[in-house]
C-alpha positions as a Python dict, from the first residue, in 0.01 Angstrom:
ca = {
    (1, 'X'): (0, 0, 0),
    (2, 'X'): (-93, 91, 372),
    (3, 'X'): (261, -28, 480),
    (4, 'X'): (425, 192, 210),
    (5, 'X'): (209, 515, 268),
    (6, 'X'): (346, 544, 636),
    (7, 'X'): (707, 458, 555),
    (8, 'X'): (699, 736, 265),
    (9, 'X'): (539, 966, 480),
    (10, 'X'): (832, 910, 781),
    (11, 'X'): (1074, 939, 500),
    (12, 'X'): (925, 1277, 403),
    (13, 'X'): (867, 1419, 772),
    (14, 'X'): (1275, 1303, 797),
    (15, 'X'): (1362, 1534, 514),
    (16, 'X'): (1139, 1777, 552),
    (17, 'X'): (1292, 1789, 963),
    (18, 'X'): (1656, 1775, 833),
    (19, 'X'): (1610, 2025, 581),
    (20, 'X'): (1416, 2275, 803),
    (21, 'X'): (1649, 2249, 1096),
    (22, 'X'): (1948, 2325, 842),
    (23, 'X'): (1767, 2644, 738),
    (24, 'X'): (1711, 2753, 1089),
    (25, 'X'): (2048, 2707, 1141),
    (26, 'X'): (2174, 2888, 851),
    (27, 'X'): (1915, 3167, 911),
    (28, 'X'): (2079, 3214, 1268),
    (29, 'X'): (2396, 3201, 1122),
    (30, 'X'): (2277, 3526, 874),
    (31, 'X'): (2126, 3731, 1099),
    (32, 'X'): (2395, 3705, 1381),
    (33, 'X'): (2583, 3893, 1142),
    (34, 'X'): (2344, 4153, 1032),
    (35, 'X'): (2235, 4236, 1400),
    (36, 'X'): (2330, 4584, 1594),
    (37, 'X'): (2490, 4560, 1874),
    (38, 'X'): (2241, 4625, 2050),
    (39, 'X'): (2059, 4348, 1953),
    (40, 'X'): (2371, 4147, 1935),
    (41, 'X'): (2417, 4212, 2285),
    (42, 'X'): (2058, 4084, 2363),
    (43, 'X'): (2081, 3796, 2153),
    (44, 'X'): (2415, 3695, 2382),
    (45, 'X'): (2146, 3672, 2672),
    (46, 'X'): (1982, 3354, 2482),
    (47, 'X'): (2319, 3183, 2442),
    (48, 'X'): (2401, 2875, 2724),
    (49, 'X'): (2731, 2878, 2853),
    (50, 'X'): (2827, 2632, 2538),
    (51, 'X'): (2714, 2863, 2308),
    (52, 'X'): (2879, 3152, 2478),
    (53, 'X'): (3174, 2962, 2462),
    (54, 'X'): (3163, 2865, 2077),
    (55, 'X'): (3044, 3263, 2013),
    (56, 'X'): (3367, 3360, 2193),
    (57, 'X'): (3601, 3133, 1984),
    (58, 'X'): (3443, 3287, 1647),
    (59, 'X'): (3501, 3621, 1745),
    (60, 'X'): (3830, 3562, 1862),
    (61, 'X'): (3937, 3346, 1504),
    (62, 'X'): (3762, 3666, 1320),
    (63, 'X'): (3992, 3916, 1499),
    (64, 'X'): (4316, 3689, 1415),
    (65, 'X'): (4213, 3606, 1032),
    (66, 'X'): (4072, 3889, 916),
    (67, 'X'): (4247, 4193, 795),
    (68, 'X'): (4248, 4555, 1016),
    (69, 'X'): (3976, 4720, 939),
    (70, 'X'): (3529, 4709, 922),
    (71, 'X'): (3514, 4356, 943),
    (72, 'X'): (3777, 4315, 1224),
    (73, 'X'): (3676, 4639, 1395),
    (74, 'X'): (3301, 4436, 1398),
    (75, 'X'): (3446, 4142, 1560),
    (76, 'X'): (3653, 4302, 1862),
    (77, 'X'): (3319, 4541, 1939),
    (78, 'X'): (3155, 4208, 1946),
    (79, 'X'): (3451, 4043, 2197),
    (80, 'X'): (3379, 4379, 2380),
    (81, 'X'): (3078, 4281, 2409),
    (82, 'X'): (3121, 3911, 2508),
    (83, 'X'): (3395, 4052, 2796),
    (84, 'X'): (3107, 4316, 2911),
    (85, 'X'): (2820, 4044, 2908),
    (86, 'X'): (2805, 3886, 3250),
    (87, 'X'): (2682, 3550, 3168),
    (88, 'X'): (2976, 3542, 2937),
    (89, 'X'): (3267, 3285, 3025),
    (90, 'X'): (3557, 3607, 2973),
    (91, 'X'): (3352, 3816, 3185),
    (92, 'X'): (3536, 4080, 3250),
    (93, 'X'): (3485, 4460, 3326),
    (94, 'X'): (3867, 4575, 3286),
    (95, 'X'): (3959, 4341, 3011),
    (96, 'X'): (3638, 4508, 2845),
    (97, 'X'): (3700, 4871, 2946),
    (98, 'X'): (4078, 4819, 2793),
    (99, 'X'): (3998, 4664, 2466),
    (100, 'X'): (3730, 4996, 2479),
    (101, 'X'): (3981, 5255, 2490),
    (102, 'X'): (4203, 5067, 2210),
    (103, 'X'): (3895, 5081, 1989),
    (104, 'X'): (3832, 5426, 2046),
    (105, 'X'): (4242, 5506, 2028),
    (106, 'X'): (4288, 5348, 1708),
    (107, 'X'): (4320, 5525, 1409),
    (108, 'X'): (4080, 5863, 1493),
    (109, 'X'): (3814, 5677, 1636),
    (110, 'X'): (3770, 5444, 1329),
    (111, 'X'): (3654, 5135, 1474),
    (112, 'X'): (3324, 5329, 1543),
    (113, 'X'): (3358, 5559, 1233),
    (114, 'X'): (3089, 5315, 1048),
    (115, 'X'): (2806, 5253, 1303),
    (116, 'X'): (2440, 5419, 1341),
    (117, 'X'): (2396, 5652, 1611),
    (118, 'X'): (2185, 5390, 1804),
    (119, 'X'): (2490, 5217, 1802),
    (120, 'X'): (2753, 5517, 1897),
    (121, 'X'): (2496, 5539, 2208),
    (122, 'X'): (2485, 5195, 2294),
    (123, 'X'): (2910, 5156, 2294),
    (124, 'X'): (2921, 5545, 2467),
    (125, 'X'): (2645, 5402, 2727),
    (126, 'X'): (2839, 5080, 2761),
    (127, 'X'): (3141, 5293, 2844),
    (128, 'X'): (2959, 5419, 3089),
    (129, 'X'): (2880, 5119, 3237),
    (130, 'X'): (3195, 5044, 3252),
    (131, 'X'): (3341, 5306, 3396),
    (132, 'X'): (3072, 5260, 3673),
    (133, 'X'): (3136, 4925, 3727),
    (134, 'X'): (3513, 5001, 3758),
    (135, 'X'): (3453, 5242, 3972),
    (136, 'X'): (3194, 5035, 4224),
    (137, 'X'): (3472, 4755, 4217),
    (138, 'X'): (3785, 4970, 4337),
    (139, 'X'): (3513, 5114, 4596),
    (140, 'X'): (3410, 4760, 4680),
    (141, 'X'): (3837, 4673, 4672),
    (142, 'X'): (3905, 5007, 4907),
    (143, 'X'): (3632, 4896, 5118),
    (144, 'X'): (3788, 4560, 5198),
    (145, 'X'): (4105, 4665, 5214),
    (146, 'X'): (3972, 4903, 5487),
    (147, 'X'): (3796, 4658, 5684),
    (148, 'X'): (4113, 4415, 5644),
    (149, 'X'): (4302, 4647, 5808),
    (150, 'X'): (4052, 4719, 6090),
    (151, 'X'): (4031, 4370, 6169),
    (152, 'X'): (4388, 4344, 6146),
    (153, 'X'): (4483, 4663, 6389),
    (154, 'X'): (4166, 4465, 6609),
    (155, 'X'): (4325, 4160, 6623),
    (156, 'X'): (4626, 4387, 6720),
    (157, 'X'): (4473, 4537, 7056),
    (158, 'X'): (4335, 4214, 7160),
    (159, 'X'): (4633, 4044, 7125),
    (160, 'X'): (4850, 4355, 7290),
    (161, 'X'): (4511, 4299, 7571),
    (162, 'X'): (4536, 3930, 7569),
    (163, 'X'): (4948, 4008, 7655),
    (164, 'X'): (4874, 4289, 7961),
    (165, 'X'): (4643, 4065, 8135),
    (166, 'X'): (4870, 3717, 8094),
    (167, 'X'): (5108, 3973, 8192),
    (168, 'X'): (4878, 4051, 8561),
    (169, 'X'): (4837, 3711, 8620),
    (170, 'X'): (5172, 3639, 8600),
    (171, 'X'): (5288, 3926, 8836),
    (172, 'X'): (4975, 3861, 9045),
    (173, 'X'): (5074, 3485, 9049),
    (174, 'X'): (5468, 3593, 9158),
    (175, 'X'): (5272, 3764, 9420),
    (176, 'X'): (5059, 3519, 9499),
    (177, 'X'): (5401, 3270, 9531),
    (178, 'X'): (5597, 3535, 9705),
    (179, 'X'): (5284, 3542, 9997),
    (180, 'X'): (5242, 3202, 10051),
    (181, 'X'): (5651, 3193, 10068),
    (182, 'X'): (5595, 3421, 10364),
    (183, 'X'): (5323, 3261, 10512),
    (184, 'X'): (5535, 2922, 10537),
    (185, 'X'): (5827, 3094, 10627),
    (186, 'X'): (5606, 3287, 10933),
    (187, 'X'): (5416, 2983, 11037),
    (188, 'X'): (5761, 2812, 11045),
    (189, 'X'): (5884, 3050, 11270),
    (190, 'X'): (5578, 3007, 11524),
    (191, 'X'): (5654, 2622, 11528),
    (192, 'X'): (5993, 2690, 11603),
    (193, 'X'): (5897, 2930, 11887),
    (194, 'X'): (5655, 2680, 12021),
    (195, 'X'): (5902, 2401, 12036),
}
């Protein structure tokens, strides 16, 4: 009886493990798709690179099966989202920004027609964001364009430098030549004299 009490009880921990761990599973499933975006948006900061990855995939079969309108309108805010996130594998700011202004082109607004207000501010201060981060990158893309060109028109004038002085050596090395020329051709002469 000792040797079946154990075994019954590993049975039942086995069960009990499976059947808890297929809950959890289903319960994340479930509230993924009640979340805000907001939240959704936070919950994306728990996700590993895997997960990310898989999270990306089901938004992106969501937006192909499903029908224009709430439900598809849901899952493109969430790619939005996923592009915006930068942990995300699609990070992107302009991919985001553009799928934005689709959203917000389409039909009167009506991909956002349906959400809270908490959620009109979180997508209007995500535009934001956006914008800002848009912004900051052709700043950062002028900038190094800029110094590009400095470095460029500096590499210029020492090479126009580097050309001027091989330039003075060379005429100062004619020179140089043409002197000693003389010089032989002078102490020639003396040793001609003297003979």
């Amino acid at each position: 009886m000792t040797n079946t009490l154990p075994h019954f009880i590993y049975k039942a921990l086995v069960v009990m493990t499976v059947i808890l761990s297929s809950g959890c599973q289903l319960t994340s499933n479930n509230i993924n798709s009640h979340l805000s975006y907001g939240e959704y948006y936070l919950s994306l900061q728990q996700l590993n690179q895997l997960q990310l990855t898989d999270e990306i995939e089901k938004q992106q079969v969501s937006i192909e099966q499903i029908p224009q309108g709430p439900a598809n309108y849901n899952a493109q805010i969430k790619l939005l989202l996923l592009y915006s996130h930068p942990k995300s594998p699609i990070y992107n700011s302009f991919h985001a920004k553009v799928l934005l202004n689709q959203l917000k082109a389409e039909q009167d607004n009506a991909a956002f027609a349906s959400i809270t207000p908490d959620e009109q501010a979180f997508i209007s201060l995500l535009h934001d964001q956006l914008n800002q981060r848009l912004l900051m990158r052709n700043r950062l893309i002028s900038q190094h364009k800029e110094q590009q060109e400095s470095l460029h028109k500096t590499a210029q004038m020492q090479q126009q430098h580097a050309i001027k002085i091989q330039q003075r050596l060379t005429e100062q090395v004619k020179l140089l030549e043409q002197t000693i020329k003389q010089l032989q051709d002078i102490e020639q002469a003396i040793d001609k004299r003297d003979q």
